[in-house]
N, C-alpha and C positions, 0 to 999 in steps of 0.2 A: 504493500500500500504506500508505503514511505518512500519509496524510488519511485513509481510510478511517479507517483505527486509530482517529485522534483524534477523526473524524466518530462515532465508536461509542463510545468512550468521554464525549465532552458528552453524548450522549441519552441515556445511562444514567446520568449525574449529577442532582442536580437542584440550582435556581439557586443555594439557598446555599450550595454545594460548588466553585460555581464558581473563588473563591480557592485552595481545595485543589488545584483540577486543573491553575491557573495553576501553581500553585508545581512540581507534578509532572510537568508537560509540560516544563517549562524543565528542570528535574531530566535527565529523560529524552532530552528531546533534548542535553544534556550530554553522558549519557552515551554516545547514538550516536556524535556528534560525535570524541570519543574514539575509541569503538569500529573508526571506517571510518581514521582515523588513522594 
């Protein structure tokens, strides 16, 4: 489920966005991280 996601969300980025989604992956897996906590 957790790769899919992210599999889906890089192909709907494009290359110069790729810093954006670095920074919000990390973000977000933060927050899962937490979340199952």
């Amino acid at each position: 489920m957790e790769k899919s996601l992210t599999k889906t969300l890089v192909f709907q980025l494009q290359p110069e966005d790729e810093r954006l989604l670095s920074d919000a992956y990390h973000e977000a897996r933060w927050v899962y991280n937490q979340t199952i906590q």
